[in-house]
Jmol script that loads the backbone (N, CA, C; Angstrom):
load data "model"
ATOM      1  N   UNK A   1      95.681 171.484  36.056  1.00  0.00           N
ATOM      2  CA  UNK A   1      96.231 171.084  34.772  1.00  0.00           C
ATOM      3  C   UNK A   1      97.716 170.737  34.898  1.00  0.00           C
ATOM      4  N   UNK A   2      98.666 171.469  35.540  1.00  0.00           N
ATOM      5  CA  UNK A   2      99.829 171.232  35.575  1.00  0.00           C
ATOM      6  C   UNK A   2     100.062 170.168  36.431  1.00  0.00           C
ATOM      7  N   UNK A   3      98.941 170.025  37.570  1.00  0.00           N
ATOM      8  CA  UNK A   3      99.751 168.549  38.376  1.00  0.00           C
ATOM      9  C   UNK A   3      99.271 167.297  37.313  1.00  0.00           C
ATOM     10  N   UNK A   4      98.014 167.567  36.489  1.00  0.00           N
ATOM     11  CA  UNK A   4      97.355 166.195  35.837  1.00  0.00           C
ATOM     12  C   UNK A   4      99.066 166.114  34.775  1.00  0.00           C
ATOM     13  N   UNK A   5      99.119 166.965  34.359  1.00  0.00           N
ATOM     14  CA  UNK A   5     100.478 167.092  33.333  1.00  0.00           C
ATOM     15  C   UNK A   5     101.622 166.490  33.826  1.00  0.00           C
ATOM     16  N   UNK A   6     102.073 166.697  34.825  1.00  0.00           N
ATOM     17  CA  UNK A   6     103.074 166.023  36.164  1.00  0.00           C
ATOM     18  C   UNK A   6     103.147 164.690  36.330  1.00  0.00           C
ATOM     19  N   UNK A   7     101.823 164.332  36.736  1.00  0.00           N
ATOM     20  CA  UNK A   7     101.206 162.911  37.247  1.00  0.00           C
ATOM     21  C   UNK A   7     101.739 162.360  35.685  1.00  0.00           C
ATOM     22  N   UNK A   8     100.635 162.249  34.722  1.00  0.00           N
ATOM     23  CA  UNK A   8     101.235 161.743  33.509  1.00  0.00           C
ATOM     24  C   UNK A   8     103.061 161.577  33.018  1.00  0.00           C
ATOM     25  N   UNK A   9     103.872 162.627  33.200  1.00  0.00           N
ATOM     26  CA  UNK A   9     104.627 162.551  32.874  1.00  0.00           C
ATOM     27  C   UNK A   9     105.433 161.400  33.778  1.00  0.00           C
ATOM     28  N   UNK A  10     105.451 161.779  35.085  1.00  0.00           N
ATOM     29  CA  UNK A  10     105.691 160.870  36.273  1.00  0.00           C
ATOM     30  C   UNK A  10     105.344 159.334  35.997  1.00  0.00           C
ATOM     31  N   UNK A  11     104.237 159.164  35.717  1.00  0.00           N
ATOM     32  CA  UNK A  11     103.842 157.738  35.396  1.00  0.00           C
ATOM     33  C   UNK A  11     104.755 157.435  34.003  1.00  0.00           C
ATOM     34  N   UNK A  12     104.792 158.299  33.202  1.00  0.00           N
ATOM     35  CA  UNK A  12     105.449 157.731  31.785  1.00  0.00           C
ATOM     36  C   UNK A  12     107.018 157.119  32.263  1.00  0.00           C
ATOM     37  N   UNK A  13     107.513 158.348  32.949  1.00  0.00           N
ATOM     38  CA  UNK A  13     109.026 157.719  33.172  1.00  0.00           C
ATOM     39  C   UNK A  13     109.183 156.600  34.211  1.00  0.00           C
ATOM     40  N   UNK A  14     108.311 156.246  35.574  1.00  0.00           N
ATOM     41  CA  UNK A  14     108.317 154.754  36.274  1.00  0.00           C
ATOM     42  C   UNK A  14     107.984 153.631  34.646  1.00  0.00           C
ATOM     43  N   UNK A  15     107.085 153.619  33.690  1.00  0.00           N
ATOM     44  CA  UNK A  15     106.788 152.757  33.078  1.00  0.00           C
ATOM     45  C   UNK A  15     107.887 152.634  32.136  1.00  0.00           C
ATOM     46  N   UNK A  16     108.948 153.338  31.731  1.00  0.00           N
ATOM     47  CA  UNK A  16     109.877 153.404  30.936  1.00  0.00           C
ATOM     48  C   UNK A  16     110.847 152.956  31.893  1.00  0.00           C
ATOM     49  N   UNK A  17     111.172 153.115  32.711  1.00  0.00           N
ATOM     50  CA  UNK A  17     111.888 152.162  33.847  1.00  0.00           C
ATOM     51  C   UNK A  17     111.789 151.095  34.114  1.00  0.00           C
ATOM     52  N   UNK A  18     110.559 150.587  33.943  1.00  0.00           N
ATOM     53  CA  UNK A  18     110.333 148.868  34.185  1.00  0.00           C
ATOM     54  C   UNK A  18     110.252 148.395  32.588  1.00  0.00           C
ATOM     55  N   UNK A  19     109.961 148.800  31.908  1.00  0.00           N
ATOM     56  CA  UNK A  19     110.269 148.867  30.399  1.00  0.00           C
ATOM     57  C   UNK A  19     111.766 148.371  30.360  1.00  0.00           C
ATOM     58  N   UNK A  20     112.465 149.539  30.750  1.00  0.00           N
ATOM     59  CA  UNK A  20     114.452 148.774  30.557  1.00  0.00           C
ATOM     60  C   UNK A  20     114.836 148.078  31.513  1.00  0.00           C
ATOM     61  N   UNK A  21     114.417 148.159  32.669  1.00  0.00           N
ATOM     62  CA  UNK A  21     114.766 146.741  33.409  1.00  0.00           C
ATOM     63  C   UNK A  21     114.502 145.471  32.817  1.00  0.00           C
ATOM     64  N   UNK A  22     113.168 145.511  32.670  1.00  0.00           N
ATOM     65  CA  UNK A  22     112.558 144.036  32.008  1.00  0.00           C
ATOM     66  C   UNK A  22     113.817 143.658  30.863  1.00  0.00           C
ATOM     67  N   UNK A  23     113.794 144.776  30.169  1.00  0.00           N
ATOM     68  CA  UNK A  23     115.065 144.259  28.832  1.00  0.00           C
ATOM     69  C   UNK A  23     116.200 144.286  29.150  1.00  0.00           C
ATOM     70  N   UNK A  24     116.811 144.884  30.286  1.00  0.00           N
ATOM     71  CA  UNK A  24     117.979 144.879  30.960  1.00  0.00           C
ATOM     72  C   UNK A  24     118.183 143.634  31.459  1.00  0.00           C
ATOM     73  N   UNK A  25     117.712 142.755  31.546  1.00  0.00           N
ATOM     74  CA  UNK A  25     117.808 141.619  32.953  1.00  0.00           C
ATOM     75  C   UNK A  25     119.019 140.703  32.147  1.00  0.00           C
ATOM     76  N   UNK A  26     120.055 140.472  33.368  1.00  0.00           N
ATOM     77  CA  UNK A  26     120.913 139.863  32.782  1.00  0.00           C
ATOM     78  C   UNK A  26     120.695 138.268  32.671  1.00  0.00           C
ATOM     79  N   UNK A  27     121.325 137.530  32.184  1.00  0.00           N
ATOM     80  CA  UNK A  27     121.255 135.843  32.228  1.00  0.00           C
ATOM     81  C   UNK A  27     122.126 134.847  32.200  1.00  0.00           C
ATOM     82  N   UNK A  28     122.567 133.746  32.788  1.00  0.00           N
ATOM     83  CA  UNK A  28     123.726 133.382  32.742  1.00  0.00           C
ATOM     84  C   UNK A  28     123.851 132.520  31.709  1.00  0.00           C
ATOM     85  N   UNK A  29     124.371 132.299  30.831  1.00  0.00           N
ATOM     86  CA  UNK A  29     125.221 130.880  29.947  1.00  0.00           C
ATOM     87  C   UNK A  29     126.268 130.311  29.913  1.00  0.00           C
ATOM     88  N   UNK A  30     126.298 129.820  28.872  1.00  0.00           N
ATOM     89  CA  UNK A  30     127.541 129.144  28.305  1.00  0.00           C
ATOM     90  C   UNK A  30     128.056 128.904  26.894  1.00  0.00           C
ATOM     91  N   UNK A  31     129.194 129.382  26.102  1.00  0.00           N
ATOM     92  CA  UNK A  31     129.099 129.598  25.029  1.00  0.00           C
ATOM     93  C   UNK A  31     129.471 127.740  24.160  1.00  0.00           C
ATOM     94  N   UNK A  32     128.994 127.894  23.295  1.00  0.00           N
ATOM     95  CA  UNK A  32     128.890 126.475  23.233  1.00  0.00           C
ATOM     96  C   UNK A  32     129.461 126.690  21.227  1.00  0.00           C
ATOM     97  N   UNK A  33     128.624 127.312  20.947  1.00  0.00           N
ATOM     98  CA  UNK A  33     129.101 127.734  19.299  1.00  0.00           C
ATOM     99  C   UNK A  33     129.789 129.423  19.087  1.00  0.00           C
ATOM    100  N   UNK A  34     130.771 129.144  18.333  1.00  0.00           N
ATOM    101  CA  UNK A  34     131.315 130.829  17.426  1.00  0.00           C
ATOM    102  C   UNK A  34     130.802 131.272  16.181  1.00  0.00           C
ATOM    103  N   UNK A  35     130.827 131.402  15.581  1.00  0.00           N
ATOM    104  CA  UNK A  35     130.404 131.430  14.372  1.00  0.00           C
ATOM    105  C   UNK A  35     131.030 132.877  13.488  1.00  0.00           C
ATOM    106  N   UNK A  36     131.816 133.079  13.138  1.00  0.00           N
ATOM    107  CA  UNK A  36     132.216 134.649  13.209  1.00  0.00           C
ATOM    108  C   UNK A  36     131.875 134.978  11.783  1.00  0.00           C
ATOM    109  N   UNK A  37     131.874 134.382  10.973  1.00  0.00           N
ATOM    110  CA  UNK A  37     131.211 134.408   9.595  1.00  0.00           C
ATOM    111  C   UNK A  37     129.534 134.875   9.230  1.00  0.00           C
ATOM    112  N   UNK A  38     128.992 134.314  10.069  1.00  0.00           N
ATOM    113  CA  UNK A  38     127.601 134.512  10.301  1.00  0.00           C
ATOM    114  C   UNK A  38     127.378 135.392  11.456  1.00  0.00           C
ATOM    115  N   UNK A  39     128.052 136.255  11.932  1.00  0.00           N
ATOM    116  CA  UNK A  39     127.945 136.871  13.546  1.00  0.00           C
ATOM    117  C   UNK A  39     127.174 136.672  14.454  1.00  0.00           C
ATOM    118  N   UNK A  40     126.974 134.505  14.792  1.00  0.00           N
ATOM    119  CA  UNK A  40     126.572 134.254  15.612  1.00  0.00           C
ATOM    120  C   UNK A  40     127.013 133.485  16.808  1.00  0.00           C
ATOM    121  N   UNK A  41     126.496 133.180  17.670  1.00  0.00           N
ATOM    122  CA  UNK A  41     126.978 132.298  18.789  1.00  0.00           C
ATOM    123  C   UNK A  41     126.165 131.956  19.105  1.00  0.00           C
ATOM    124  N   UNK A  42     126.455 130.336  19.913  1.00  0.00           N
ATOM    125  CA  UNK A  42     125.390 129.154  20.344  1.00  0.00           C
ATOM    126  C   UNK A  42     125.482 129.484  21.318  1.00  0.00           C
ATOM    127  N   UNK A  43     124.619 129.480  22.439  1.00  0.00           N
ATOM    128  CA  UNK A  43     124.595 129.820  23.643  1.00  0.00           C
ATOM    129  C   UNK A  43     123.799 129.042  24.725  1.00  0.00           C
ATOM    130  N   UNK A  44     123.975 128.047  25.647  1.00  0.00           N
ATOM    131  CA  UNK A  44     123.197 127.194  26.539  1.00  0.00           C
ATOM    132  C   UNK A  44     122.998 128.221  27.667  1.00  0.00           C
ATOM    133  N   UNK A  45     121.501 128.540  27.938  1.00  0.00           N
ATOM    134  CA  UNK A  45     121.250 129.895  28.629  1.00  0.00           C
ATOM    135  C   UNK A  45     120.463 129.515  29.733  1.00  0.00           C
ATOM    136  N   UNK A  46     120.131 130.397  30.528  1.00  0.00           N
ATOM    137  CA  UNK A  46     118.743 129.837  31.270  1.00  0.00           C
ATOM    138  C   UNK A  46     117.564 130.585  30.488  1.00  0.00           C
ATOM    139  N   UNK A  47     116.490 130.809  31.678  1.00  0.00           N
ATOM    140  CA  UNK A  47     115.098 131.321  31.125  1.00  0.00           C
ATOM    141  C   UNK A  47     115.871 133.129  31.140  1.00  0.00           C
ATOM    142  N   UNK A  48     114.994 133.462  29.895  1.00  0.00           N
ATOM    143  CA  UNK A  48     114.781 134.996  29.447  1.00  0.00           C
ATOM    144  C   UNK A  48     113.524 135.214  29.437  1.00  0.00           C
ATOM    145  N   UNK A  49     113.057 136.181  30.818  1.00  0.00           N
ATOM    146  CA  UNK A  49     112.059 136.303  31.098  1.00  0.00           C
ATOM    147  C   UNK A  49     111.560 137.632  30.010  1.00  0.00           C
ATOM    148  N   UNK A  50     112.223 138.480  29.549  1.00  0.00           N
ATOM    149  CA  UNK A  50     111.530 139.597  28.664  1.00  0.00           C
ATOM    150  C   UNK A  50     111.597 139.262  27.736  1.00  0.00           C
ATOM    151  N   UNK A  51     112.263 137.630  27.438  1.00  0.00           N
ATOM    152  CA  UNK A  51     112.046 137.225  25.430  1.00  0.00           C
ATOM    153  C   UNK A  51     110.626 136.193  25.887  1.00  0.00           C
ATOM    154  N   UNK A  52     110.296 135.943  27.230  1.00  0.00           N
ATOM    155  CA  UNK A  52     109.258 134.578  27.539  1.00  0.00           C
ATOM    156  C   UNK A  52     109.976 133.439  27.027  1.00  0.00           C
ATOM    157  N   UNK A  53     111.504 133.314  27.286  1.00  0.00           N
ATOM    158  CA  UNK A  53     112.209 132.085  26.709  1.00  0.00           C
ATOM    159  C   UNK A  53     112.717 131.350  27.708  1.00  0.00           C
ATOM    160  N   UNK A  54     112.181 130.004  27.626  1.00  0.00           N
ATOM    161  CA  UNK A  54     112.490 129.221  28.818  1.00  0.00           C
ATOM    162  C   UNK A  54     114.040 128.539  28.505  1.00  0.00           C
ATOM    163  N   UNK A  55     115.002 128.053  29.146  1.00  0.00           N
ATOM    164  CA  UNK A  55     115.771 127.751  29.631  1.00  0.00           C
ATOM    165  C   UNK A  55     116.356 126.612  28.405  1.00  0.00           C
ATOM    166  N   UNK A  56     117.458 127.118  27.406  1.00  0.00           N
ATOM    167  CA  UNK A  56     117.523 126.035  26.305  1.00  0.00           C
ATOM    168  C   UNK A  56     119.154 126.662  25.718  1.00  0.00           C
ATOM    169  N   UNK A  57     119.262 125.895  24.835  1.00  0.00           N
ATOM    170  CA  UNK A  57     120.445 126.042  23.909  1.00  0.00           C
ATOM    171  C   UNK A  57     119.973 126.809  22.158  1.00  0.00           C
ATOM    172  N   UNK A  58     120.681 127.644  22.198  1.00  0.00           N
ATOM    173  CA  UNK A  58     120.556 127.828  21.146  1.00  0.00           C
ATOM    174  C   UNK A  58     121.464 129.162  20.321  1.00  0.00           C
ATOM    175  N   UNK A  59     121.020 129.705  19.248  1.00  0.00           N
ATOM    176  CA  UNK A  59     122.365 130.971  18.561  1.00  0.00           C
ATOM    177  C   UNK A  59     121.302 132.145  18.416  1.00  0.00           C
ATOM    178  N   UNK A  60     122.245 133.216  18.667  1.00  0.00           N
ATOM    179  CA  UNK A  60     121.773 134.518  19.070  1.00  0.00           C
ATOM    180  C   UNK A  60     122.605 135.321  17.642  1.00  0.00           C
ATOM    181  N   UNK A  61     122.013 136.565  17.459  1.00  0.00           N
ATOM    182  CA  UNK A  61     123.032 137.462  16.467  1.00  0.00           C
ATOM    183  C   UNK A  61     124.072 138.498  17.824  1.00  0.00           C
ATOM    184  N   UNK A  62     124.371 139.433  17.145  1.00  0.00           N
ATOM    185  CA  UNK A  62     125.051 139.903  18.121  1.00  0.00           C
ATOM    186  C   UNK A  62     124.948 141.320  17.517  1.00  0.00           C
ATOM    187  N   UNK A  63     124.916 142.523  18.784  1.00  0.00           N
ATOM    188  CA  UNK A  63     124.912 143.943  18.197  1.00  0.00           C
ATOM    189  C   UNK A  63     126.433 144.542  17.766  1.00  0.00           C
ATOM    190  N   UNK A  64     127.533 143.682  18.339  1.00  0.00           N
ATOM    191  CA  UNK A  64     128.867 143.954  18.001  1.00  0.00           C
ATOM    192  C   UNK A  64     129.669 142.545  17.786  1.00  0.00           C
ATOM    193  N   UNK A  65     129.785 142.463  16.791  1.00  0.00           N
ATOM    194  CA  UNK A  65     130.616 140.996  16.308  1.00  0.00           C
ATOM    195  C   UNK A  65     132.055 140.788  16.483  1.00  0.00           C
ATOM    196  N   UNK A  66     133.176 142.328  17.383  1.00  0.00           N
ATOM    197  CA  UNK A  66     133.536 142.092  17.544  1.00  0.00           C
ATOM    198  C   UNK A  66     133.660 141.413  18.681  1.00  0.00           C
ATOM    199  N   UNK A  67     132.708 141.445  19.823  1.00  0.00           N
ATOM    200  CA  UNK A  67     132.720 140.779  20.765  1.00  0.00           C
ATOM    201  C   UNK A  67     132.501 138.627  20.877  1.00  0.00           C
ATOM    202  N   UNK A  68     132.956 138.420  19.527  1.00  0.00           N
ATOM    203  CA  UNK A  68     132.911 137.184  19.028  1.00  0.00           C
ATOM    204  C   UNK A  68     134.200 136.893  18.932  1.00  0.00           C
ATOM    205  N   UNK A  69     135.140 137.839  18.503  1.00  0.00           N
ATOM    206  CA  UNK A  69     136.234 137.388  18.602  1.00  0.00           C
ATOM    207  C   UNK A  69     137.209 137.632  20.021  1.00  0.00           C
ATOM    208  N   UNK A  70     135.963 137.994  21.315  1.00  0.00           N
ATOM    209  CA  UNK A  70     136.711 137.622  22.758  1.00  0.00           C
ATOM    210  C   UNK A  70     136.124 136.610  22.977  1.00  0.00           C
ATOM    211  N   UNK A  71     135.480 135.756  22.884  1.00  0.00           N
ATOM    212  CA  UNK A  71     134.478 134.784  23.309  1.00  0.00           C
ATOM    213  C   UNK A  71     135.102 133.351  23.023  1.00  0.00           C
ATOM    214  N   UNK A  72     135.044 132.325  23.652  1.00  0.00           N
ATOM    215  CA  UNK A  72     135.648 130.820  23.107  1.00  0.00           C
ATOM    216  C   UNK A  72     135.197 130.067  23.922  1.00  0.00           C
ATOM    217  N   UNK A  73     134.288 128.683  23.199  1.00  0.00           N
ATOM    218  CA  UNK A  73     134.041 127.733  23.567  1.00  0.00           C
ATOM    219  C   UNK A  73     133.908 127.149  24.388  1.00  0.00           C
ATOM    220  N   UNK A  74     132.667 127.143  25.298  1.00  0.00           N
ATOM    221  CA  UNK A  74     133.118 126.991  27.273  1.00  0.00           C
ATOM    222  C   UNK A  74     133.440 128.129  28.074  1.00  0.00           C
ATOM    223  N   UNK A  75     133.054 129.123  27.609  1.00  0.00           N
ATOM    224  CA  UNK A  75     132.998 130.292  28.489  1.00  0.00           C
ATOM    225  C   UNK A  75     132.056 130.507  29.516  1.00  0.00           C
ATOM    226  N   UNK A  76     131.865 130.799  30.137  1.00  0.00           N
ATOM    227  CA  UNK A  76     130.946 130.972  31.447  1.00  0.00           C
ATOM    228  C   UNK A  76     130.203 132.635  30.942  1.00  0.00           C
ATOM    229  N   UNK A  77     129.480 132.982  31.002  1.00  0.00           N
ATOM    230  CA  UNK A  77     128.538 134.483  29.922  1.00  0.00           C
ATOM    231  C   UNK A  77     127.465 134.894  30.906  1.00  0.00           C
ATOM    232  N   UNK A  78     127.265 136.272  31.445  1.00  0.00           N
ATOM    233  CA  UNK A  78     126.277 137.296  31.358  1.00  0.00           C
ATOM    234  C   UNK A  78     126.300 137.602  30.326  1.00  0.00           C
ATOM    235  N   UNK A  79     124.668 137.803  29.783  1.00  0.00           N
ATOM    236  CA  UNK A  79     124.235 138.165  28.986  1.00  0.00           C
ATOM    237  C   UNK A  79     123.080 138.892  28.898  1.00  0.00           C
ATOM    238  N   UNK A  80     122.545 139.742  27.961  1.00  0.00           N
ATOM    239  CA  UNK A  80     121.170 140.422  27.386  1.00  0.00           C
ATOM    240  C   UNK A  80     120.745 139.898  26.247  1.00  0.00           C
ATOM    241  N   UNK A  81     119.462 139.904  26.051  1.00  0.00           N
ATOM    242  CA  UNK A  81     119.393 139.830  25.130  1.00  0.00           C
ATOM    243  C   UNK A  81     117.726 140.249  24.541  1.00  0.00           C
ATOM    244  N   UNK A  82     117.436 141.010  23.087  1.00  0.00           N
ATOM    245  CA  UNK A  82     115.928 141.375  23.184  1.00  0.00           C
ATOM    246  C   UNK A  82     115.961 140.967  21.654  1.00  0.00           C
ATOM    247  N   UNK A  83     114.551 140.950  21.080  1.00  0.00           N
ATOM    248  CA  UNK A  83     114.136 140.914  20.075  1.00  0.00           C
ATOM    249  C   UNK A  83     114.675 142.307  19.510  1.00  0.00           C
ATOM    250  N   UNK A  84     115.604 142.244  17.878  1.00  0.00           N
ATOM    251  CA  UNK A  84     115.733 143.180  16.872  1.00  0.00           C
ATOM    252  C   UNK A  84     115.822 142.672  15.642  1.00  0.00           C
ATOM    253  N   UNK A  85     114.449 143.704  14.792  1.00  0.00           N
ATOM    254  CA  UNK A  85     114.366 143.235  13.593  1.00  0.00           C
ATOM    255  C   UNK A  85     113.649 142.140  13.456  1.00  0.00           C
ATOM    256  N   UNK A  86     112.822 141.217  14.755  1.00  0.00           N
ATOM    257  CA  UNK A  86     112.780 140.264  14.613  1.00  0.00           C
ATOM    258  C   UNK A  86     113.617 138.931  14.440  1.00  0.00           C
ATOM    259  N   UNK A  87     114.208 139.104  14.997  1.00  0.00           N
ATOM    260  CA  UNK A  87     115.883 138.259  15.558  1.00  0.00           C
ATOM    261  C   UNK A  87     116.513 138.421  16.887  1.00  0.00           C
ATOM    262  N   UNK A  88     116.448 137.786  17.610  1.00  0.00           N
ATOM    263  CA  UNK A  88     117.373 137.420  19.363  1.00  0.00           C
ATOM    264  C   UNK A  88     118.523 137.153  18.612  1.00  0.00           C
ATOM    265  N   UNK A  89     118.486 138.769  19.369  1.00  0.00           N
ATOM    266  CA  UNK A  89     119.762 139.111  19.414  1.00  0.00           C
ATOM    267  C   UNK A  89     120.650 139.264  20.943  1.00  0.00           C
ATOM    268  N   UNK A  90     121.714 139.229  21.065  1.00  0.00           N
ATOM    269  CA  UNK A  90     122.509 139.914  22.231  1.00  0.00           C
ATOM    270  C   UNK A  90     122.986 141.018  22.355  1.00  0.00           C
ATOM    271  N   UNK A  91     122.539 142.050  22.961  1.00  0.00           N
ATOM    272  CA  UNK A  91     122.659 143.308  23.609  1.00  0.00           C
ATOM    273  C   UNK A  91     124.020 143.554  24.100  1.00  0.00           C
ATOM    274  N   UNK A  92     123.730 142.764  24.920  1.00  0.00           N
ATOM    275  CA  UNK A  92     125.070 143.134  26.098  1.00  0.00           C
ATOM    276  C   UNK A  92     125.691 141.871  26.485  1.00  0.00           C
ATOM    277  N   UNK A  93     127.007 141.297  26.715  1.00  0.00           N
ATOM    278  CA  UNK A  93     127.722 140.850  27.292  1.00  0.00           C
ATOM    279  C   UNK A  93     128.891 140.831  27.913  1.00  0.00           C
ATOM    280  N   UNK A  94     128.860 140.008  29.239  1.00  0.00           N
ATOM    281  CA  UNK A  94     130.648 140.279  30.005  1.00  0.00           C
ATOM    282  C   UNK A  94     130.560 138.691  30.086  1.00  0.00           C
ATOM    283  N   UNK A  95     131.819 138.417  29.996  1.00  0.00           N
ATOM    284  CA  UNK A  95     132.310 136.881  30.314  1.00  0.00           C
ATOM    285  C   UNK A  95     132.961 136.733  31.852  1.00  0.00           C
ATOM    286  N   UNK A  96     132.792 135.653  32.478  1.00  0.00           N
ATOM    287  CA  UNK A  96     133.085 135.778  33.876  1.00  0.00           C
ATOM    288  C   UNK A  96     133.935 133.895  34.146  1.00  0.00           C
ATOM    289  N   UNK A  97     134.812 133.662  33.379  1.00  0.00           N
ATOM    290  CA  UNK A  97     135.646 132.547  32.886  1.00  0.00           C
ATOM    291  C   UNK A  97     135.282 131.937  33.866  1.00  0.00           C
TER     292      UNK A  97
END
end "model"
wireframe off; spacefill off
backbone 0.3
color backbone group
């Protein structure tokens, strides 16, 4: 009983690991729109393999809007980003000019 208990638990935390990797995965862009009113930004990205989003332009929300007011036009961007609320959003970003 205690190793079946083990095993299970063991398996839960590898699957919760590939769980936040998958949503962890970073991506490169380019910031293309600001929007600080609407707390969004346009973003020309590649593919986001944990949104199944192939390789396009488009505006994201953001989990901290102040990170909109480091951001400008032609920036070079790592990024995250997952479904919240039903909205692609951005998680995480560092700019790499």
């Amino acid at each position: 009983m205690k190793q079946s208990f083990a095993r299970t638990i063991g398996s839960l935390l590898i699957g919760l690991g590939v769980a936040l990797s998958a949503s962890a995965q970073s991506v490169d862009g380019e910031v293309k729109k600001i929007d600080l009113d609407a707390g969004k930004v346009t973003i020309k990205h590649g593919e986001i393999k944990n949104l199944d989003m192939p390789a396009m332009q488009m505006s994201f929300r953001v989990t901290d809007p102040n990170w909109l007011k480091t951001l400008q036009v032609g920036d070079k961007i790592k990024f995250s980003a997952d479904k919240i609320n039903g909205q692609f959003t951005i998680t995480a970003i560092e700019g790499h000019k």
